[in-house]
C-alpha positions in Angstrom: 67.3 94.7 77.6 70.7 94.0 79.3 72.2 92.3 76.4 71.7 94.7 74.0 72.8 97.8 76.2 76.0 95.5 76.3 76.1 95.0 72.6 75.1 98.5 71.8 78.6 99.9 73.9 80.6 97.4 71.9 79.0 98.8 68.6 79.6 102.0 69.7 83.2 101.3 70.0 83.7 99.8 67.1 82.1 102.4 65.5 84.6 104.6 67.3 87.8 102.5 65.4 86.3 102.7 62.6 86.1 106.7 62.7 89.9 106.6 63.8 90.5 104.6 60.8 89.5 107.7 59.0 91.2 110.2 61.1 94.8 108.3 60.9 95.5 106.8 57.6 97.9 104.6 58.9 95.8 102.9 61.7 93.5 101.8 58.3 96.0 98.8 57.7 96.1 98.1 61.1 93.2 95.4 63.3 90.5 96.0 64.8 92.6 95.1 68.0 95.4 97.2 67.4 93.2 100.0 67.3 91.2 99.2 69.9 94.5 100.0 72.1 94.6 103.5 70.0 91.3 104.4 71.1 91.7 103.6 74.8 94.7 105.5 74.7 93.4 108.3 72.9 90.3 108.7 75.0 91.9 107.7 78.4 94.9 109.8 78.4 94.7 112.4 76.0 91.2 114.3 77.2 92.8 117.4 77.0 92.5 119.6 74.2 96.4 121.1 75.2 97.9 117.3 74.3 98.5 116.7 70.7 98.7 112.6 70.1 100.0 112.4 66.1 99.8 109.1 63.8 103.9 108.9 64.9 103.2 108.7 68.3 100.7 105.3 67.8 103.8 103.7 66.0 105.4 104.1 69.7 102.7 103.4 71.9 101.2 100.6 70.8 103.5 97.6 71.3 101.3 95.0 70.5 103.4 92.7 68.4 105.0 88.9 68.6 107.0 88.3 71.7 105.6 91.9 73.6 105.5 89.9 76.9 102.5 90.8 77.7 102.5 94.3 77.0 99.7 96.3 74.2 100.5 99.2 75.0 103.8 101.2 76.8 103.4 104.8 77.4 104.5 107.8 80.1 101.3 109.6 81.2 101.1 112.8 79.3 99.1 114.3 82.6 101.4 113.5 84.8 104.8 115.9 85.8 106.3 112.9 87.3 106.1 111.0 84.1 104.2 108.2 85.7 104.7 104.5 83.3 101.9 103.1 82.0 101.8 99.7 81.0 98.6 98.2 79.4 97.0 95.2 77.8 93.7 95.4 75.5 91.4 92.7 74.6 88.4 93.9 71.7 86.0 91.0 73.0 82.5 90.8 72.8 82.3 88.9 76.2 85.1 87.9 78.9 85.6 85.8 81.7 87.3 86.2 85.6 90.1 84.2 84.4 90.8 85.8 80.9 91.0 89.0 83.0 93.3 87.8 85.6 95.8 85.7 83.0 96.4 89.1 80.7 97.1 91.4 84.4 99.2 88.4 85.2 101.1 88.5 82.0 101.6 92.6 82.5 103.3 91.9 85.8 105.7 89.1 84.5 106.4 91.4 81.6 106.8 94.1 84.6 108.8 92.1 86.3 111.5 90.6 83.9 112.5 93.7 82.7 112.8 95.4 85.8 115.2 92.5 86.4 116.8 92.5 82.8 115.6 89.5 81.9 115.2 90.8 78.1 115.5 87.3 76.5 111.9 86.7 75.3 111.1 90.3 74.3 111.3 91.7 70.8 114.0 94.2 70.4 111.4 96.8 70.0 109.7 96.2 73.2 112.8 96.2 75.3 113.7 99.8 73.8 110.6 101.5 74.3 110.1 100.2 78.1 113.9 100.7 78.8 114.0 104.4 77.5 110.4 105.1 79.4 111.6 103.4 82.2 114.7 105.6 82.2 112.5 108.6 82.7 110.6 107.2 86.0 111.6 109.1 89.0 111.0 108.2 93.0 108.1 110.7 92.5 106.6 108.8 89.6 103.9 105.8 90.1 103.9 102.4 87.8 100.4 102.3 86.1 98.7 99.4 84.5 95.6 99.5 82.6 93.7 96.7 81.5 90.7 97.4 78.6 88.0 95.3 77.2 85.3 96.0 74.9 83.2 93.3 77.0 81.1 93.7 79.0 81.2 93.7 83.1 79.8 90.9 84.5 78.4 89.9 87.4 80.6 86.8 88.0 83.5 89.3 87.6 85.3 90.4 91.0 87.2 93.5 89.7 88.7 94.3 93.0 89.8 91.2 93.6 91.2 91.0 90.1 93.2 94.2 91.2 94.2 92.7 95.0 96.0 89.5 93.2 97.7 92.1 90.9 98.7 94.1 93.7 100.3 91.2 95.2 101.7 89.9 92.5 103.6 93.4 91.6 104.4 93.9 95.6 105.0 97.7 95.3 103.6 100.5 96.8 103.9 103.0 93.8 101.7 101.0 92.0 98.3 101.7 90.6 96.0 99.2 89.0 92.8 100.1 86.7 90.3 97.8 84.7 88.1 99.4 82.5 85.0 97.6 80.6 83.2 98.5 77.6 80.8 101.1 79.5 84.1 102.5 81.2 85.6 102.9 78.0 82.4 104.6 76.3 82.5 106.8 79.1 86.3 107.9 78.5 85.3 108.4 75.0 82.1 110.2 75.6 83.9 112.9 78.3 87.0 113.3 75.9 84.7 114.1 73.3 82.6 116.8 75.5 85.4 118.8 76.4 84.2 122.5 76.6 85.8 125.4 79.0 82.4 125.5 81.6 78.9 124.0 82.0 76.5 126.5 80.2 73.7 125.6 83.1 73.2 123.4 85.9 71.7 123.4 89.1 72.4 121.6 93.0 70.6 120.8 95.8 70.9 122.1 99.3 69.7 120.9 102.3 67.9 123.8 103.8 66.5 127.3 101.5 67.5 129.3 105.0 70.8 127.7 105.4 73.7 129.8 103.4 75.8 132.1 103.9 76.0 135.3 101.5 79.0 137.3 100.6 77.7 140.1 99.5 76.4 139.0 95.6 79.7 137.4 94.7 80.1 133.9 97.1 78.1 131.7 99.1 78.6 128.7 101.1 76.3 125.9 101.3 75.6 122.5 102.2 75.3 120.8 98.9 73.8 117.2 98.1 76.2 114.5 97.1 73.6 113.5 94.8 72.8 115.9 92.8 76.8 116.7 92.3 76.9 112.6 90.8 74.3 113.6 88.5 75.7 116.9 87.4 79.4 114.3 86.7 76.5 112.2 85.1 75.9 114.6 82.6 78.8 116.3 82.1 81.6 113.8 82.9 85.2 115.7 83.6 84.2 118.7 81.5 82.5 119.4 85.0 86.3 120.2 86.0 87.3 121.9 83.3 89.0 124.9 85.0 90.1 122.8 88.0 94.0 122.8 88.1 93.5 118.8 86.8 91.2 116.1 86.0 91.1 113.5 88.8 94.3 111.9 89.1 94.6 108.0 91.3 95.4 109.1 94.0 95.9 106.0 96.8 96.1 107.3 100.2 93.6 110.4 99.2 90.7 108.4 97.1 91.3 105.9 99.8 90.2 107.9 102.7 86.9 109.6 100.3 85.3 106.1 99.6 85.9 105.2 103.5 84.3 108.7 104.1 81.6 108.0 101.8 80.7 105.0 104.2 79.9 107.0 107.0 77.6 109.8 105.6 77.3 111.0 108.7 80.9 112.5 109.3 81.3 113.2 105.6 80.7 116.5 106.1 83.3 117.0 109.3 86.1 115.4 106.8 86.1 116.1 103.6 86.9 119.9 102.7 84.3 120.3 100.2 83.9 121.4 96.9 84.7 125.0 94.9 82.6 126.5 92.3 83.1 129.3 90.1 80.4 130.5 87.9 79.4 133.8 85.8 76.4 133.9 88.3 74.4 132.0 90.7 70.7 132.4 92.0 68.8 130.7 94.9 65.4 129.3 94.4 64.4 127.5 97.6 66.5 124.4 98.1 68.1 124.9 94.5 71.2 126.6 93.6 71.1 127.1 90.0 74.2 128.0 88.1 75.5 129.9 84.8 78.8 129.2 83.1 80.6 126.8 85.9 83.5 124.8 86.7 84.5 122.8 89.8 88.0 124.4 90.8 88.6 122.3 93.9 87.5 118.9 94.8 88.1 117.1 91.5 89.3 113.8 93.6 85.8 113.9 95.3 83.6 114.2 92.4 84.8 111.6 90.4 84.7 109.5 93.6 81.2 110.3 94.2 80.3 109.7 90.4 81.9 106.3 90.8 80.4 106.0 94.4 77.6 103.1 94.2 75.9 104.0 97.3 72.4 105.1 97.1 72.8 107.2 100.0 72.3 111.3 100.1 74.1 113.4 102.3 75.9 117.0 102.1 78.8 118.3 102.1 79.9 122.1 102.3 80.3 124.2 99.0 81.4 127.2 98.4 80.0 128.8 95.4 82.1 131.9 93.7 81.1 134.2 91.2 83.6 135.2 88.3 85.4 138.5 88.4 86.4 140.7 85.5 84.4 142.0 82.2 87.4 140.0 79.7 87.8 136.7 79.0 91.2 137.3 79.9 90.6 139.0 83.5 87.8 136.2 83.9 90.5 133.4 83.2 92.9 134.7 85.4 90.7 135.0 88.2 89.7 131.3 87.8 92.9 130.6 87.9 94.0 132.6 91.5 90.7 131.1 92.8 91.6 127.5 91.8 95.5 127.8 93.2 94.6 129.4 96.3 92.0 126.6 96.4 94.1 123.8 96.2 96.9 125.4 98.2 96.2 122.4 101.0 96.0 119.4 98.7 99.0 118.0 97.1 98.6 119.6 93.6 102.0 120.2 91.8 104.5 123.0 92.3 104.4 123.7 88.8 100.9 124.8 89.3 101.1 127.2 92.3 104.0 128.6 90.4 101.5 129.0 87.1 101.4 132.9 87.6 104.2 133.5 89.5 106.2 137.0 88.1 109.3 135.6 87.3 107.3 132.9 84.9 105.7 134.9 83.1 108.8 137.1 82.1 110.7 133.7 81.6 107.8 132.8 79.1 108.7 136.2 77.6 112.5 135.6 77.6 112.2 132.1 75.8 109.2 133.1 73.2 112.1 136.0 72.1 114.2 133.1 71.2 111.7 130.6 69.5 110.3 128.9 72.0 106.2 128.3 73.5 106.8 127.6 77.4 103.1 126.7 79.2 103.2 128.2 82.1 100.0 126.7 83.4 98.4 122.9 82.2 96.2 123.1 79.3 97.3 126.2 77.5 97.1 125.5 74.1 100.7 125.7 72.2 100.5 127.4 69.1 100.9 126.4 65.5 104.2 128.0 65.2 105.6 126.1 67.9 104.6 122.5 66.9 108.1 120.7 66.7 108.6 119.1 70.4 111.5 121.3 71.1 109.9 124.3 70.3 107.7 124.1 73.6 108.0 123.0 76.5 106.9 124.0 80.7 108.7 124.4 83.9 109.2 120.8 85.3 111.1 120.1 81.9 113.0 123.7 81.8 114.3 122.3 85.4 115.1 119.0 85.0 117.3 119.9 81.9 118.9 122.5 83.9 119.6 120.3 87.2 121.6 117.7 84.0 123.2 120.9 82.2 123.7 123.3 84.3 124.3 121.6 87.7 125.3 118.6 86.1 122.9 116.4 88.2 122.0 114.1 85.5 120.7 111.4 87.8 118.7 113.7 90.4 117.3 115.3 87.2 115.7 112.0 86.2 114.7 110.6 89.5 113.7 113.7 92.0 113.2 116.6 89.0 110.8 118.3 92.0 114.6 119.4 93.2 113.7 122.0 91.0 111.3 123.6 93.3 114.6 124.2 95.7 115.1 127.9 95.9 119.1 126.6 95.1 117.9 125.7 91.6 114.7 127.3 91.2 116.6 130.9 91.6 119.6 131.1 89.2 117.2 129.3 86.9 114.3 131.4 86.8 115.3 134.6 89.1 118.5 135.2 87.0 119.4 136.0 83.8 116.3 134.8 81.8 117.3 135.5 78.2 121.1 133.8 78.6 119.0 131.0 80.4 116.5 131.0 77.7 118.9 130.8 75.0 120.8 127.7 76.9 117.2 126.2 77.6 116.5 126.6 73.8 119.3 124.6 72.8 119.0 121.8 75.7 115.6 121.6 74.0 117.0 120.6 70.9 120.2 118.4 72.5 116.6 116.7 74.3 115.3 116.3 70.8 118.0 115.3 69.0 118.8 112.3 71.6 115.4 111.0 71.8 114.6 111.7 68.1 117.7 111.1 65.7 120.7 109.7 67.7 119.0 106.7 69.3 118.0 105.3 66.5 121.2 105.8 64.8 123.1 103.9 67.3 121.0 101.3 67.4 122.0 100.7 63.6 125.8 101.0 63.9 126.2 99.0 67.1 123.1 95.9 66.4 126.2 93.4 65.0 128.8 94.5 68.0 129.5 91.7 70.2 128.3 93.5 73.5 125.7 94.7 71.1 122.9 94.4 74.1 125.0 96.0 76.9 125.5 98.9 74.9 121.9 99.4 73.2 120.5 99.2 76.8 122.6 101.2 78.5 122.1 104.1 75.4 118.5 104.0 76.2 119.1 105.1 79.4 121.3 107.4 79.2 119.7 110.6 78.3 120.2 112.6 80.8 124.6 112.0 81.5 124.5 112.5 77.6 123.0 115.9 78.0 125.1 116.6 80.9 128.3 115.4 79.3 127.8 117.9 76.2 127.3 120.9 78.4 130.3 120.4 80.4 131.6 119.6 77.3 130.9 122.7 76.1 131.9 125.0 78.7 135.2 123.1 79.2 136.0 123.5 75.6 135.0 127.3 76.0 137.4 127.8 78.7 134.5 128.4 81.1 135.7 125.5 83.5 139.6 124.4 83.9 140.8 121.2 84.6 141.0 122.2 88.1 137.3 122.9 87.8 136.6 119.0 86.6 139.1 117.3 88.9 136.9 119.6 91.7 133.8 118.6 90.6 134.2 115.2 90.6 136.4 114.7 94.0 133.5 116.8 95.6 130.3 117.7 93.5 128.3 118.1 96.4 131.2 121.3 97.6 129.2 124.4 98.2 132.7 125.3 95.7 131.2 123.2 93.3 127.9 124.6 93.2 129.0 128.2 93.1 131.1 127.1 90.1 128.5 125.6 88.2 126.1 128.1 88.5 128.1 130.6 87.5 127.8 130.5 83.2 130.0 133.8 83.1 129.1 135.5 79.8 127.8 132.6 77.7 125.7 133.3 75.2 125.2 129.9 73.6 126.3 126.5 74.7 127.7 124.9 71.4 129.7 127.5 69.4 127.9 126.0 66.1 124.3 127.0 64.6 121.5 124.9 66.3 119.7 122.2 64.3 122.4 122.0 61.7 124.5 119.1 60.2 127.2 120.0 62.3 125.5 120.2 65.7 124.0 117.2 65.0 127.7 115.6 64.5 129.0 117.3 67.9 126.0 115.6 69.7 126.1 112.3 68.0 129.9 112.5 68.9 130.0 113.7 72.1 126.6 111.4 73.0 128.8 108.1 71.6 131.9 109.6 73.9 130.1 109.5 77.3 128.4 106.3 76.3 131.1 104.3 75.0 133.4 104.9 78.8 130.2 104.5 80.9 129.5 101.2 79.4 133.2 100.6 80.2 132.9 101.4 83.7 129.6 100.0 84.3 130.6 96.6 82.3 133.6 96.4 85.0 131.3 97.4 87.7 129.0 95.1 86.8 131.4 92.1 86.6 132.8 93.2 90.3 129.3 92.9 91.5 128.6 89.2 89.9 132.1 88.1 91.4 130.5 89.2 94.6 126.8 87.4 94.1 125.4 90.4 93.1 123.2 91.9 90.4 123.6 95.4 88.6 121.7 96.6 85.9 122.5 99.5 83.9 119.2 101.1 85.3 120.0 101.1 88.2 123.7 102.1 87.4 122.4 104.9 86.4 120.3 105.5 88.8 123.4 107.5 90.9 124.8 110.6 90.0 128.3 109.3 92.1 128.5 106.6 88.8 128.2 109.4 86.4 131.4 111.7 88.4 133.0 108.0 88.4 133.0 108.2 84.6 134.6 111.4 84.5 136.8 110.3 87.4 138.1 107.0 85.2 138.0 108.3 81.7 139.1 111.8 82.0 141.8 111.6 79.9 140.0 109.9 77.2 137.1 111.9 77.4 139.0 115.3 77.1 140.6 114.4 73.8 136.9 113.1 72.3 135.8 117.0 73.2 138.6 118.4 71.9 139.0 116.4 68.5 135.0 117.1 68.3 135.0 120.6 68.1 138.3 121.0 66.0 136.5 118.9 63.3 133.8 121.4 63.0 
């Protein structure tokens, strides 16, 4: 009977890629293998109903080629707001061994490894790019994922968690986070991506005593609920059980950590762990049954999925608060959920960008920027609209301030590597407390300067510069440079529009942390645009691809001289980590000022 529940979930995967084959034409030339990574990804990261995964995307994801290194699949985690790396392998078996498992993580973490040292040698051109420009984006707030997926089944001679402890040790990094998922793992993913729905229509729990709650009026009560019967509500349901929780469950180390040691020791379960929110349209007692209409955990998505994954048969309880829904809308019942789920999660870690969700000043900024074009989510999971499809038309908060901390405050480096600077009332304010529609107008086009670089100038510069001698040097550092290329055009800008001076550059870069400085910046006068040329036009295309090449070609300079400096002193510098320093960006400008001043100048006369 075993076998052929094992053989059944590698059928029903199969089954799966063969239903993607019919979805996305051009997976139907594509192996069974190839995707098989297409599915994991689909079903493992893209759950939500809010992300939008297109054929275009699979082209970039899956990297499963000749001389990949060891790497399927190379993505940044479209649920995260620290855009967490994930690097995964995939293996469409019908059966695997220990050993097979352990040699493909061990292959991630050399491939992990040699790029993060720049040892690009045995990777395909395509490979390198696509870790070296998602590498670019990893901050000291994001976490390195690897994923390894099999349509095998698990078997009993197979030690996951020792599997992941070698990994560990082989990667020696604390922002690491290792998962192995088998072919009922993987059915699961599918099953719960599949099931997405905005509550449970019906469900009940178990409490420990029919005389043991406490009433608030008819709209709350708290009770001791059993740990069992919230598994078998995951069970059935999977994550659509937190579908109006602020997230799904996210790895969280420290935090899933300490719940599993909890779960250990039933008895003081209950004295630390804070328990579990409900929201429902209604709730009724019926002895030791709470039996609920319409619901949604809205706080303590990290413990339910640890208790769903929990194998101890063990029952014990654990306090619950159960809320019922106010308002006679679906909109007033929405944003109720909502105020009940942030206050909620107020004492876990849950991101800024959530507590911020319906903060005054966002939704007016939503306002300002949908009068110029433009969708901006104020809260995860709201669908974007038709309209607003093209990836610069729509965009949220974290990405508003990181462009802005590049742009405005040019902090290209601090944008990339600590964006929750943001969240600093220095940034946060003239961002979102100021003028919102010259903000929103700016943000519109930084949107598109995002777009362009990511979208049409890469690959562009990849063409003219593959036959350069230093071809590699400069290719790399391109890929990395997002974010001083997007700082470089707006001061650019603003210095070609007389809104800074000379005075103002040789300032900024002799002392960009000057409280002078940051007045200066800050201040965008009466700017109305940031290029003085029609966005998403020929010829603001040609200022970026211009002004992009400008900053690029003297920071390879300086970096290549840097560089050499460093080897004659037995050391190592990568342009990754050159870039990982906003002093090397004002060293640029220090060094090539001159040059750099009569690239924006000839660029804009030539318009």
């Amino acid at each position: 009977m075993t076998g052929d529940i094992k053989m059944d979930n590698y059928d029903y995967i199969l089954d799966k890629i063969n239903a993607l084959k019919g979805i996305y034409p051009s997976l139907r030339s594509r192996s069974n293998d190839y995707i098989f990574s297409a599915l994991c990804v689909k079903a493992n990261f893209y759950k939500n109903p809010a992300l939008v995964l297109n054929e275009s995307d699979f082209a970039e994801i899956i990297v499963d080629s000749p001389n990949d290194g060891g790497a399927d699949i190379l993505l940044s985690d479209p649920n995260s707001e620290d855009a967490d790396l994930v690097i995964g392998q995939s293996k469409f078996y019908k059966t695997i061994t220990s050993e097979q498992v352990l040699n493909a993580m061990r292959k991630m973490a050399d491939f992990y490894k040699d790029m993060m040292a720049g040892n690009y040698e045995q990777i395909n051109s395509f490979v390198q790019r696509r870790f070296v420009t998602l590498n670019s984006e990893v901050s000291e707030e994001s976490k390195i994922r690897f994923v390894f997926y099999t349509s095998a089944p698990e078997k009993k001679s197979i030690d996951k968690a020792k599997i992941e402890n070698k990994f560990r040790e082989l990667i020696n990094s604390s922002s690491v986070e290792v998962s192995i998922l088998f072919a009922n793992d993987i059915k699961k993913e599918i099953e719960d991506a599949e099931a997405q729905r905005p509550t449970i229509e019906s469900g009940k729990v178990s409490i420990d005593d029919k005389d043991n709650y406490l009433l608030y009026g008819d709209k709350a009560i708290i009770v001791n609920v059993s740990a069992r019967s919230i598994k078998d509500l995951y069970a059935r349901h999977g994550t659509n059980l937190l579908s109006l929780n602020l997230r799904y469950h996210i790895n969280g180390g420290k935090i899933d950590k300490a719940i599993r040691e909890s779960i250990k020791n039933p008895e003081s379960f209950w004295l630390k762990n804070n328990g579990l929110t409900i929201i429902c349209d209604n709730f009724r007692l019926d002895g030791c049954e709470v039996h609920l209409e319409n619901f949604s955990i809205v706080n303590g998505g990290q413990t339910t999925y640890i208790l769903s994954k929990s194998k101890s048969s063990n029952d014990f309880w654990l306090s619950c608060k159960i809320i019922k829904t106010s308002g006679t809308t679906e909109k007033e019942k929405n944003d109720f959920s909502l105020e009940i789920a942030k206050a909620a999660n107020a004492q876990k870690p849950i991101k800024d960008a959530d507590l911020k969700a319906n903060a005054s000043e966002q939704r007016s900024f939503a306002q300002a920027m949908r009068a110029v074009g433009v969708f901006y989510q104020t809260k995860r999971g709201e669908k974007i609209e038709s309209q607003f499809a093209d990836s610069y038309l729509h965009t949220k908060l974290l990405d508003i301030g990181k462009l802005c901390l590049a742009a405005i405050f040019q902090l290209p480096c601090k944008s990339r590597l600590k964006p929750s600077s943001v969240y600093l009332p220095e940034y946060y304010d003239p961002i979102f407390n100021g003028n919102q529609s010259q903000i929103a107008q700016i943000c519109k086009e930084l949107l598109y300067i995002d777009y362009y670089f990511k979208e049409k100038f890469l690959s562009k510069f990849d063409r003219e510069n593959k036959d350069l001698p230093d071809a590699s040097d400069r290719t790399s550092f391109a890929h990395i440079a997002r974010t001083i290329c997007i700082a470089f055009t707006a001061l650019a800008a603003r210095y070609y529009q007389d809104k800074l001076t000379d005075k103002d550059i040789t300032t900024l870069i002799s002392s960009p942390t000057s409280s002078d400085v940051y007045k200066m910046l800050r201040n965008l006068d009466d700017m109305k645009t940031l290029l003085p040329v029609k966005i998403n036009t020929d010829a603001y295309d040609a200022i970026l691809y211009k002004l992009f090449g400008a900053i690029i070609e003297e920071g390879v300079t300086i970096y290549s001289l840097k560089r050499d400096d460093n080897e004659h002193n037995n050391k190592s510098l990568t342009a990754a980590n050159f870039l990982k320093n906003d002093e090397n960006y004002y060293l640029i400008l220090q060094k090539r000022w001159s040059t750099l001043k009569r690239e924006i100048q000839k660029t804009f006369d030539e318009v």
